[in-house]
C-alpha positions in Angstrom: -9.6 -11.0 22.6 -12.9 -11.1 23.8 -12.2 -9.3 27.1 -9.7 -7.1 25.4 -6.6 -5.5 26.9 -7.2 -1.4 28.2 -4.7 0.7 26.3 -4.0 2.7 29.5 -1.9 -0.6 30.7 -0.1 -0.8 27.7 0.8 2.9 27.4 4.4 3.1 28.4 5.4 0.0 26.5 3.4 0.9 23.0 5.9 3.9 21.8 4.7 4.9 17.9 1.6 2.4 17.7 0.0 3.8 21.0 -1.9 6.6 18.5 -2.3 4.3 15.8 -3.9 2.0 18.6 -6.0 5.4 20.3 -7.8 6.1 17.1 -8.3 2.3 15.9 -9.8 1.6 19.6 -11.6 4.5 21.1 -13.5 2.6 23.8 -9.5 2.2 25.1 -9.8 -1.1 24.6 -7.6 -3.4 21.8 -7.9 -6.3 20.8 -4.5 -8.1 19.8 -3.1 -11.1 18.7 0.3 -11.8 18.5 2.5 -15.3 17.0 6.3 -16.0 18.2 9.4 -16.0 15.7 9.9 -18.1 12.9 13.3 -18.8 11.7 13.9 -17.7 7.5 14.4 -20.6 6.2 16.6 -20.3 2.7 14.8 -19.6 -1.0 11.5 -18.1 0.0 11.0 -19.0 3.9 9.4 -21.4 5.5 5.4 -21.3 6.0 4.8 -19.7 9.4 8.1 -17.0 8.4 6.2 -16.2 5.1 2.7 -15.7 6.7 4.2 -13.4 9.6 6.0 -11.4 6.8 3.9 -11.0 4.1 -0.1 -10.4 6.3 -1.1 -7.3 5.7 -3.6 -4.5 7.5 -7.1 -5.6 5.6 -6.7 -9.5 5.6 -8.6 -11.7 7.6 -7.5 -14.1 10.1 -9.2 -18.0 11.2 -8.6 -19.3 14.3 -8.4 -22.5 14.7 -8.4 -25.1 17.3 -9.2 -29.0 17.8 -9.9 -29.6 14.4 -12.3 -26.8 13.8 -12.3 -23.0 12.5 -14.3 -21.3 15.2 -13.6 -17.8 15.0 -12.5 -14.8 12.8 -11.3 -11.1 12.6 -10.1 -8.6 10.4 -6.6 -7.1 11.0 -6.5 -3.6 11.3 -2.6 -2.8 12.0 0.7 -4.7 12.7 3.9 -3.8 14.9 6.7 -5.6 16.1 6.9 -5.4 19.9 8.4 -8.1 22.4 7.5 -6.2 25.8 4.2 -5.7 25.1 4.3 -9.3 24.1 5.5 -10.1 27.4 3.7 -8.4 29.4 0.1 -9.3 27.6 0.8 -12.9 27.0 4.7 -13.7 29.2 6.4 -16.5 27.7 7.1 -19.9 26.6 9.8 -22.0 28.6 12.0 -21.6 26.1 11.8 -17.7 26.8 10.1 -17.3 23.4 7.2 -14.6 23.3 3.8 -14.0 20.6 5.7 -10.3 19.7 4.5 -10.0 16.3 1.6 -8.4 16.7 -1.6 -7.3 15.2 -4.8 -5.6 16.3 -8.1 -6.9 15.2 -11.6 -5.7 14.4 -14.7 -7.1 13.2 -14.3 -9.9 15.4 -17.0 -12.7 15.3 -17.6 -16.3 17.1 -18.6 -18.8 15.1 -22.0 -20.0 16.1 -21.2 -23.6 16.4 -17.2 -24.1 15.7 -16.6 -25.3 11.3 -15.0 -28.6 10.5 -11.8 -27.7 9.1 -11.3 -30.5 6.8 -12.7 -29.3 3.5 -11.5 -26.0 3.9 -7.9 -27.5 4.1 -8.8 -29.6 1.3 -10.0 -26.5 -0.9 -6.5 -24.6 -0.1 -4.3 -28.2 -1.1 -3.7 -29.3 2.5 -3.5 -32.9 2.8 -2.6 -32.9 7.0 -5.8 -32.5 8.3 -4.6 -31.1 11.3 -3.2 -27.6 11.2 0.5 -27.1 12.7 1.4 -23.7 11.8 0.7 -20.0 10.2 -0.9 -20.8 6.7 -1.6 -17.3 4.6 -3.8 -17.6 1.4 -4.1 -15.3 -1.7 -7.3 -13.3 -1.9 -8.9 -14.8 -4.7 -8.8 -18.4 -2.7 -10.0 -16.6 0.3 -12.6 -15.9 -1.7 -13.5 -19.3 -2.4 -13.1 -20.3 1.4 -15.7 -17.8 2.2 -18.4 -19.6 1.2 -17.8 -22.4 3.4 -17.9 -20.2 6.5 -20.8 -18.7 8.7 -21.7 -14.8 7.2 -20.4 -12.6 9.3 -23.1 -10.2 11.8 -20.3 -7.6 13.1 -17.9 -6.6 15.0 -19.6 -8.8 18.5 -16.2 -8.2 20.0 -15.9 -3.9 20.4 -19.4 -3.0 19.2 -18.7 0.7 20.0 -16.3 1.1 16.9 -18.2 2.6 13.9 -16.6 1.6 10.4 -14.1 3.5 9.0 -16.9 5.2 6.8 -19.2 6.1 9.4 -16.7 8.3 11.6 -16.5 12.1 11.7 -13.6 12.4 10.6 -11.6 10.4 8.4 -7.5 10.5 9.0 -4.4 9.3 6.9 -4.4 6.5 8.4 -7.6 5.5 8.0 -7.8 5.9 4.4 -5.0 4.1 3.3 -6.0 1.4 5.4 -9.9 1.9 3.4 -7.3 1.5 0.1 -5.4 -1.6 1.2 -8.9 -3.1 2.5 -10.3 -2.4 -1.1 -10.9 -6.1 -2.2 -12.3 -7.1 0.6 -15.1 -4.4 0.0 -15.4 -5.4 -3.5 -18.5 -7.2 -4.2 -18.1 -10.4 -6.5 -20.1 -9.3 -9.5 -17.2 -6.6 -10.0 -14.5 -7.1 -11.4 -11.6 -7.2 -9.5 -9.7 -4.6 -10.8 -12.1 -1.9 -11.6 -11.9 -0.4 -8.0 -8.6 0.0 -7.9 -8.4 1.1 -11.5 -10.8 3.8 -10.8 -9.5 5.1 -7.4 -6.4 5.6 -9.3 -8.0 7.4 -12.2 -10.0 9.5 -9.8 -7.1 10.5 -8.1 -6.0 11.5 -11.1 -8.1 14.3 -11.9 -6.2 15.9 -9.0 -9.7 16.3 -7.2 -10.9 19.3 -4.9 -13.9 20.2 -3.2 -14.8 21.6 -6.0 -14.1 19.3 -8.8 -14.1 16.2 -6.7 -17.6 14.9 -8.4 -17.8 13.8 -12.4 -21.2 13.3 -13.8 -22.0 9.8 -15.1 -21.1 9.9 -18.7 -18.0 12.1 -17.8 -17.0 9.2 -15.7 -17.9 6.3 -18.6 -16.2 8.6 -21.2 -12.7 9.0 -19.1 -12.7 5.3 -17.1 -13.5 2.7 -20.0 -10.3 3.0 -22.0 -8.5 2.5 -18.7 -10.8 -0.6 -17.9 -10.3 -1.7 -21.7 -6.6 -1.6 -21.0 -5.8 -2.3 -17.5 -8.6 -4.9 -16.6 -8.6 -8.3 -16.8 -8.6 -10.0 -20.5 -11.9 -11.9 -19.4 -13.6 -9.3 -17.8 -15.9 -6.7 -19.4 -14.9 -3.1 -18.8 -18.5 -1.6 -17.2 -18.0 1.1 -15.2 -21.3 1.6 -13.6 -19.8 -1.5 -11.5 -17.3 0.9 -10.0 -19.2 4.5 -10.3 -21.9 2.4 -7.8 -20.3 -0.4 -5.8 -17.3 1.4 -4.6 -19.2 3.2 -2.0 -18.3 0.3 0.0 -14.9 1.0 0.7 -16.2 4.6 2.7 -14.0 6.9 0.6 -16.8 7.3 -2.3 -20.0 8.7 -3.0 -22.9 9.0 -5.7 -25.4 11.7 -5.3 -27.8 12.4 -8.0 -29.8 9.4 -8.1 -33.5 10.1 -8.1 -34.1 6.6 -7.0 -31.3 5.1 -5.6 -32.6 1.3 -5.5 -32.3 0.8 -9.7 -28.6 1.9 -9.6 -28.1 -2.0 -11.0 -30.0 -0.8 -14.2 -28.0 1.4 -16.7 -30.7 3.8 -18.5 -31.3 4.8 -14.6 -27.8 6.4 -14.3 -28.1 7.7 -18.3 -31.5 9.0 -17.4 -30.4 10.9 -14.5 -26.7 11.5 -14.6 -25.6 11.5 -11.3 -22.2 12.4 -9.5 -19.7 10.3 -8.1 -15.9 10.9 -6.6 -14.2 10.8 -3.5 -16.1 11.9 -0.2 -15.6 15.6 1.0 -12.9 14.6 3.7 -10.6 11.6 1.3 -10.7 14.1 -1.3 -9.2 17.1 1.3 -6.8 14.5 2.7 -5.8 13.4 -1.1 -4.6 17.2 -1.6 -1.7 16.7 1.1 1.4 15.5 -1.5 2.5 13.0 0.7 -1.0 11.1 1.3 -1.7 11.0 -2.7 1.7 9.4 -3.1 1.1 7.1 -0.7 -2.3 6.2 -1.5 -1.2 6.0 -5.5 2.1 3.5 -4.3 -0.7 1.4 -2.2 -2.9 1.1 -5.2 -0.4 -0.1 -7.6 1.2 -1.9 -4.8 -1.6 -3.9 -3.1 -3.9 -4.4 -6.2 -2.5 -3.8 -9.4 1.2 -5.8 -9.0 0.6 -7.6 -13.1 -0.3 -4.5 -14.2 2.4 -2.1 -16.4 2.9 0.7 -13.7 4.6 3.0 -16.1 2.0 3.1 -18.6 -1.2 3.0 -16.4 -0.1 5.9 -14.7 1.4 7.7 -17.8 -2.5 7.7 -19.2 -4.1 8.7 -15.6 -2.2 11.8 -15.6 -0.4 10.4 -12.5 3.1 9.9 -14.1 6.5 9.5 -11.9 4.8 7.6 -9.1 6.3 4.6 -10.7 10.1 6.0 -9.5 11.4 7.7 -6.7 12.8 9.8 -9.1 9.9 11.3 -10.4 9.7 12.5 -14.7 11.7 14.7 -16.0 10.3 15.1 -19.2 7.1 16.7 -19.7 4.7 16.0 -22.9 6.5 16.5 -26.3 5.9 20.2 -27.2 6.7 20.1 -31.1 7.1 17.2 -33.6 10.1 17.7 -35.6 10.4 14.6 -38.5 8.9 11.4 -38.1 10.1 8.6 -40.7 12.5 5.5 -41.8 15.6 4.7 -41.1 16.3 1.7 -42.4 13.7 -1.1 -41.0 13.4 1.0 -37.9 11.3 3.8 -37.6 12.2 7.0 -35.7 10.9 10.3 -34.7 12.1 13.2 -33.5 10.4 15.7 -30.5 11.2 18.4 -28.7 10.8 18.2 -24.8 11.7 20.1 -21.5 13.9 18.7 -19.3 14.9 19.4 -15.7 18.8 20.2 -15.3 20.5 18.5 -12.4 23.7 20.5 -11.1 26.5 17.7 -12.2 28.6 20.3 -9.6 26.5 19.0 -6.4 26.4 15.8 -7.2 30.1 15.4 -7.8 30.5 16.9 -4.6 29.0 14.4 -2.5 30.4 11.7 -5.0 34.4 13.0 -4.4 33.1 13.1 -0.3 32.5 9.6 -0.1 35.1 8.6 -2.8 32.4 6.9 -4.9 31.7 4.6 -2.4 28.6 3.4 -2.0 26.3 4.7 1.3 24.8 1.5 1.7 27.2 -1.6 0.9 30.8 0.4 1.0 31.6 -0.9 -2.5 33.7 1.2 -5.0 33.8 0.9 -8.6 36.4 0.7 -10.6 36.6 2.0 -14.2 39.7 3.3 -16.6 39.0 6.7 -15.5 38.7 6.3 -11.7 35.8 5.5 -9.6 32.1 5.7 -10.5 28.7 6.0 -8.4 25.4 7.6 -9.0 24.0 10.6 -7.0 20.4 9.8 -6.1 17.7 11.9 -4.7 16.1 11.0 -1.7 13.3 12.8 -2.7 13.2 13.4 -6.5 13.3 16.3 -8.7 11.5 14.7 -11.4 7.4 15.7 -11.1 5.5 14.6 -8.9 7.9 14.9 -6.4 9.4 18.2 -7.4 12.4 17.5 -4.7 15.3 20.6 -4.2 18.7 20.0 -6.1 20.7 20.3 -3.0 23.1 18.4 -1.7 21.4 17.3 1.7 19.2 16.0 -0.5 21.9 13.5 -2.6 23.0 9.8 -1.5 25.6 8.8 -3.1 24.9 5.7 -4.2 26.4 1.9 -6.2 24.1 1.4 -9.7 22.7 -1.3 -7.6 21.4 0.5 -4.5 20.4 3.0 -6.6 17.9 0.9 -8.6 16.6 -0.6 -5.4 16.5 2.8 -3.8 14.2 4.6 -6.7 12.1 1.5 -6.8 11.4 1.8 -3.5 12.8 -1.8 -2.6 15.0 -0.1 0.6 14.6 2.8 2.7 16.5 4.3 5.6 14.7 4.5 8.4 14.5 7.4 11.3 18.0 5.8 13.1 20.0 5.8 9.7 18.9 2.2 9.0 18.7 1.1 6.0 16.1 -1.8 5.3 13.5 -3.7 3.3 10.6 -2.2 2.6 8.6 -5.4 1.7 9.5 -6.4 5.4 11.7 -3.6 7.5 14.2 -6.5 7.6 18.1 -4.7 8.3 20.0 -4.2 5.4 22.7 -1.9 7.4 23.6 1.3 8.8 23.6 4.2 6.1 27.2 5.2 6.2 27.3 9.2 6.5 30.3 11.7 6.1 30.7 14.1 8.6 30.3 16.9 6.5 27.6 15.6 4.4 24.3 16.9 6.0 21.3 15.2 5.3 17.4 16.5 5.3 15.5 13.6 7.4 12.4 15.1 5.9 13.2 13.9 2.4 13.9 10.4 3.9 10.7 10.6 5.4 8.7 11.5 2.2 10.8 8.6 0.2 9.3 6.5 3.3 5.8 7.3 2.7 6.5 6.1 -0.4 7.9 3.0 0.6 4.8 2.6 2.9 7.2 2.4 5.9 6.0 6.1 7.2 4.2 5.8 10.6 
């Protein structure tokens, strides 16, 4: 890692991740690291199998060796890629190669190597000697921290700027800012008032225009969120997020006539300053596609306790929470509201979107009823039964076409797991995992049933399994 591995060598073996790679490395140098196979063992997995699944681009790694932590790094992408294994590392005698990979930034050596010992007792680990892949949850990480050397930098590819300091900020880059979020979080704030905010700002569908909110603005619209969403024991202030978020390189405050009191609230009363998304995140955040994915890697990576339906219902983001979308928009007229008994009703008027029951029974009767991912067909005193799903929804936000290259037909089953984003179908008609890519099997197709790869592609994004 320290000498790296040029990019030009690794070209014609690299395939997808050799622009992910260009943009993450542009002294053409990467710096990977890579861990063999570990068998699934049943239930959840065995230790090493759950670390390699579950990591994730924004975590940190230890290394460790002879009974001492002596280095770390930050990873800043994954793939899945035996020959480039093989040719960077070869292989084992038992033919075995380190093909799960992942690059790595902010690299730094230890000073003198740390004693491992009480850091494995913090984390529960009686063996004092590590034997395999051990991944921790982010709040004991935090608690490790402090018995490590502060980190100076990236020592290892000092030419890389931060994510926030570039020219120009791409996709990539700032849903890998997002997933990165708590590690930019400062302790004093509470953990979920980033994540909370980004969401809310997003929100406000922001523009060039409208991409800043004054100070009282912002504490008017974010503290019922923060009163409702945040943690029971933790205050709702937002002047913690308005300031500290800056961190994460997708924010901004301007306004501040002395920028060095923004810890003191009459100075942000005082002088009401601005703060939203950065000129370039808020450009990128237009695109449909990156706002879904950024709002799906919000919810996904920070806010997993949190009631997804409701939070996004009051940040004006409703539907992200399905792959269906809404289909009802906000009552338009209140017709009777009373009691029925012990259970009180009310009645409203809405608008709803009307799917063409003709299209969808067409692709039903072409696969008859059976399902497009497992084969199975129901049975009920009136024939078979299956659900038509959208690949890409109509319901808003994703305002999908009600065609019928746009229909799966689909078991109840698959279908839940398909609008909550649990499987995808990937670019060869695979469908898998999203929490893991892991094959779930082909996508059985009818010859006359053609399907739009572009709305598989958008339900992928949403999936975070898009390139």
């Amino acid at each position: 890692m320290e000498q790296g591995i040029p990019l030009a060598d690794l070209a014609p073996l690299l395939g997808p991740d050799a622009a992910v790679l260009a943009r993450l490395y542009p002294d053409g140098v990467a710096r990977l690291w890579g861990t063999t196979p570990a068998a699934k063992s049943s239930g959840t997995g065995n230790e090493k199998f759950r670390a390699i699944r579950d990591r994730r681009v924004g975590d940190d790694v230890l290394f460790y060796n002879k009974r001492r932590f002596f280095a770390r790094a930050r990873i800043v992408h994954r793939f899945h890629n035996p020959d480039v294994a093989r040719f960077v590392w070869g292989a084992d005698p038992a033919g075995a190669t380190w093909e799960h990979i992942v690059a790595l930034d902010d690299i730094t050596t230890f000073p003198e190597p740390v004693v491992a010992a009480p850091i494995l007792r913090s984390l529960n680990i009686r063996n004092p000697i590590l034997r395999s892949l051990t991944l921790i949850d982010a709040d004991t990480w935090h608690k490790v921290q402090a018995l490590l050397p502060v980190p100076t930098g990236n020592v290892a590819n000092d030419q890389q700027k931060p994510v926030s300091m570039r020219s120009q900020l791409t996709r990539g880059e700032l849903i890998t800012a997002i997933e990165m979020l708590a590690m930019k979080t400062p302790i004093e704030v509470p953990v979920r008032h980033n994540p909370l905010t980004l969401l809310w700002a997003i929100g406000l569908r922001p523009d060039e225009q409208t991409r800043l909110t004054s100070w009282r603005e912002f504490r008017a619209g974010l503290t019922p969120i923060l009163e409702r969403y945040g943690l029971p024991d933790m205050e709702s202030r937002p002047a913690y997020p308005f300031w500290h978020l800056q961190k994460c390189g997708l924010w901004e405050v301007v306004g501040m006539a002395d920028p060095d009191s923004t810890s003191r609230l009459e100075v942000l009363e005082q002088d009401n300053p601005s703060a939203g998304f950065t000129a370039e995140a808020a450009i990128l955040l237009k695109d449909h596609a990156v706002r879904a994915r950024a709002v799906r890697t919000i919810l996904t990576r920070h806010l997993a306790n949190v009631d997804h339906s409701a939070l996004l219902a009051d940040v004006g983001l409703a539907g992200y929470e399905s792959a269906s979308g809404t289909f009802e928009s906000l009552p338009s007229t209140v017709v009777h509201e009373g009691d029925a008994g012990s259970t009180s009703r009310r009645q409203v008027a809405v608008q709803r979107i009307i799917r063409s029951t003709r299209l969808a029974e067409t692709v039903k009767r072409m696969y008859d009823h059976r399902c497009q991912v497992c084969g199975n067909r129901l049975e009920t005193p009136n024939g078979g039964y299956s659900q038509a799903a959208h690949t890409r929804g109509l319901g808003s936000p994703h305002d999908g076409p009600d065609h019928t290259s746009n229909i799966l037909c689909l078991c109840p089953n698959h279908h839940v797991l398909f609008d909550t984003f649990t499987i995808y179908v990937d670019k060869s008609w695979m469908v898998r995992l999203s929490k893991d890519g892991s094959l779930v099997g082909p996508l059985r197709r009818h010859a006359g049933h053609l399907i739009d790869p572009a709305h598989l592609a958008y339900h992928r994004v949403l999936c975070g399994r898009d390139d």
